[in-house]
VEXKEPA-627777 format. One record per residue (C-alpha): x, y negated, z negated; residue in three letters. Coordinates in steps of 0.25 Angstrom, whole numbers, plus 5000, padded with zeros to 4 digits. Each point is the difference from the previous one (the first is absolute). Layout:
BEGIN
XYZALA ...
This chain:
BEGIN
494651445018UNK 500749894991UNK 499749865002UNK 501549975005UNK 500050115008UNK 498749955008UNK 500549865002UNK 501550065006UNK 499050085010UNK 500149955014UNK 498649965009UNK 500350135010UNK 500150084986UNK 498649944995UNK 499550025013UNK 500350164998UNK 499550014988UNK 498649935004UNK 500150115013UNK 500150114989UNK 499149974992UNK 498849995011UNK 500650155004UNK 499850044987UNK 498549945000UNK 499750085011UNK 500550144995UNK 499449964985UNK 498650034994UNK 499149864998UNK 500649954987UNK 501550035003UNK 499749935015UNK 499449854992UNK 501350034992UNK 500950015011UNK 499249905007UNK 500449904988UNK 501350035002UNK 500049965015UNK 499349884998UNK 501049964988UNK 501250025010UNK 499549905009UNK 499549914991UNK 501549994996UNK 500449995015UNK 499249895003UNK 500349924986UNK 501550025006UNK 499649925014UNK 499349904992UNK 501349974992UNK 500850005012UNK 499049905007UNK 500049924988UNK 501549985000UNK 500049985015UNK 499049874998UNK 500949964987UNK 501349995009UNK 499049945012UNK 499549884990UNK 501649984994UNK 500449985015UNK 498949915003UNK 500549934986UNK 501249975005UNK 499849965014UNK 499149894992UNK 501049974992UNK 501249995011UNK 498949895007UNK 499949924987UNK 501549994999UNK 500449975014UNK 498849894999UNK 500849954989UNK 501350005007UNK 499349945013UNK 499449904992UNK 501449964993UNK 500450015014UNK 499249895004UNK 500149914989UNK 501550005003UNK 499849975015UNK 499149914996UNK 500949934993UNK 501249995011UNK 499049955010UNK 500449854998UNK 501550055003UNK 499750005015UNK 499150035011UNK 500850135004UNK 500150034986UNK 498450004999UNK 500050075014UNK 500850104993UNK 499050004988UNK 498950025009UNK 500650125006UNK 500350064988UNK 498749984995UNK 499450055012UNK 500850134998UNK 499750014986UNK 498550005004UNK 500250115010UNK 500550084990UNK 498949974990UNK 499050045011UNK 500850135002UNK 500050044985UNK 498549975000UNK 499750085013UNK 500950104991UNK 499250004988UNK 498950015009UNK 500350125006UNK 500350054987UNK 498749994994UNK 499250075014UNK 501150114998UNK 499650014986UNK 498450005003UNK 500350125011UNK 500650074991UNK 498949994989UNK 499050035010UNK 500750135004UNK 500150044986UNK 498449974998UNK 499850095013UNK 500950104994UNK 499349984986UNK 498550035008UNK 500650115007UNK 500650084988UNK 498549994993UNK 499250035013UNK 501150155002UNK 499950034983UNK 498349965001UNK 500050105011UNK 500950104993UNK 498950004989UNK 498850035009UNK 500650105006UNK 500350064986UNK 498849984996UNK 499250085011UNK 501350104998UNK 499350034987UNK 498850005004UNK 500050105010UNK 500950094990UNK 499049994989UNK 498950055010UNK 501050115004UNK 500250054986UNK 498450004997UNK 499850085012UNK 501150124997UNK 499649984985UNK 498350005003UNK 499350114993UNK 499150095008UNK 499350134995UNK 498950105005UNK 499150084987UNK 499750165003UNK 499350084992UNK 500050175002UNK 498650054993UNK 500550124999UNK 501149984992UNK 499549894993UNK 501249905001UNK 500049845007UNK 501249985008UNK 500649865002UNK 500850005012UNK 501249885004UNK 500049965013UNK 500749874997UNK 501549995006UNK 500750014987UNK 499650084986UNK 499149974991UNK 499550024986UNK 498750034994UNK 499849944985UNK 498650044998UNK 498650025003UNK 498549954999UNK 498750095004UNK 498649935002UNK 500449864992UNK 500450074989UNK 501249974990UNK 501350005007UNK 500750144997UNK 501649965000UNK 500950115002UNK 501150044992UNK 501149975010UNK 499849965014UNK 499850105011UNK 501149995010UNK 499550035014UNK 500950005012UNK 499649925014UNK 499250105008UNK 499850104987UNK 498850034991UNK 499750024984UNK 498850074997UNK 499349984987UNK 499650134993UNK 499449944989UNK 498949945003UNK 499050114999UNK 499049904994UNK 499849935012UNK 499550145008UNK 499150034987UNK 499449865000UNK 499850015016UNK 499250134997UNK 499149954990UNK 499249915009UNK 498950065005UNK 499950095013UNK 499749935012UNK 500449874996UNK 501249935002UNK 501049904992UNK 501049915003UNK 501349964989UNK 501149925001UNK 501350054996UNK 501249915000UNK 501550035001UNK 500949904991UNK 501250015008UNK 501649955000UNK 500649955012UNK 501750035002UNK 500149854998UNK 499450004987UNK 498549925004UNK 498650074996UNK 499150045008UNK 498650074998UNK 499450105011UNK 498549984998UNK 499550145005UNK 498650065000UNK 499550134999UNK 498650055008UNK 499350114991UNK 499150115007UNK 499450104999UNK 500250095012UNK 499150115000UNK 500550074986UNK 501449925000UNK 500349894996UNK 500949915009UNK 500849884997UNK 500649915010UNK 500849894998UNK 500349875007UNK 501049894996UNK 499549885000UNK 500949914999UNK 501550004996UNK 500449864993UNK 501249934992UNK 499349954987UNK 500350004986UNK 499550134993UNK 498849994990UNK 500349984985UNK 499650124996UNK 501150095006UNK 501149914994UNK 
């Protein structure tokens, strides 16, 4: 939208688009809703430099007023005051013509204390309203203050919405038969699997990533070395390995799944039982860059 064209916009038209761009916070992802939130907070600010202008003029034409009512007293004190010089100057005329005089002046004088009692009424009107408009003023600031806290706890509780339907969570399997490691999703939305790391080793990143579907599986064929390394310890004792999962969430933030894996021997057979330890958003290790 063109400068021109937002001047020429009325206050109920600014007032809209402020409406709609919170709507459009609400519907959007985290970044769009600041964006939109910018937006808002742009159309008010034009609405409230709008009353301030308008409260400006108002005082301007309050204090030209008052102006003039003190220059309307200046000038009928300067008539009055020729008035009374010319009285004064008759006076020696006559008695009546000084009763006259008197009279006049005395009527001169009442007008005077009209035209103050005017002026004075002038100047309270003029402070009333100047009050109003500072109550108004406080008003205006305490409604937008309040607009932005509840914004703010707006955004708040949509961040923690989106880490919660984002938040990764997964369960390690391991079949010793078939000798493959599952890595099941149990998080609300998809995840991806970039890699891997067996008992502290170098991280091993894949390829591509490994897609897996809320509530699915991907099982890991390849990772034969990790039964032939079970194996090789001796019989009757156990082990226990770490065995960490570098994982994608569908919102694009790292996580690693630090698992473990219970080696035993079980009579002839060799047993591995995994446990996850811990699932956690943290930047993966160098080494798998």
């Amino acid at each position: 939208m063109k400068a021109r064209e937002l001047a020429d916009l009325s206050d109920e038209e600014l007032l809209q688009l402020a409406d709609e761009s919170f709507a459009k916070m609400e519907e959007r992802g985290t970044a769009e809703s600041l964006q939109h939130l910018h937006t808002a907070q742009f159309y008010l600010s034009l609405l409230n430099r709008r009353d301030d202008n308008r409260v400006a003029r108002r005082d301007f034409r309050l204090e030209i007023i008052v102006i003039v009512l003190i220059a309307l007293e200046i000038i009928f004190g300067f008539v009055e005051g020729h008035q009374q010089a010319t009285i004064l100057g008759h006076m020696e005329d006559s008695t009546g013509a000084t009763a006259t005089t008197l009279q006049t002046q005395s009527s001169v004088l009442s007008k005077v204390n009209e035209n103050t009692f005017a002026t004075v009424t002038a100047f309270g009107k003029l402070q009333t309203a100047q009050d109003n408009s500072l109550t108004a003023q406080k008003q205006t600031l305490l409604t937008s203050k309040e607009t932005l806290k509840s914004i703010s706890r707006m955004n708040v509780a949509l961040e923690q919405e989106l880490n919660l339907a984002f938040a990764v969570s997964v369960v390690v399997t391991v079949d010793d038969k078939l000798q493959h490691i599952g890595l099941v999703n149990t998080s609300k939305t998809a995840i991806y699997a970039w890699g891997a790391r067996y008992n502290n080793g170098p991280t091993e990143k894949f390829t591509d990533e490994r897609f897996i579907a809320p509530a699915s599986t991907y099982n890991f064929f390849n990772w034969s070395v990790v039964f032939d390394e079970a194996k090789a310890i001796s019989k009757g004792s156990t082990r226990t390995v770490s065995l960490d999962f570098l994982i994608l969430s569908a919102d694009a933030k790292q996580y690693i799944a630090h698992a473990q894996l219970y080696e035993v021997w079980e009579e002839e057979d060799m047993k591995l039982y995994p446990s996850v330890q811990s699932v956690k958003q943290e930047p993966w290790p160098v080494d798998s860059k």
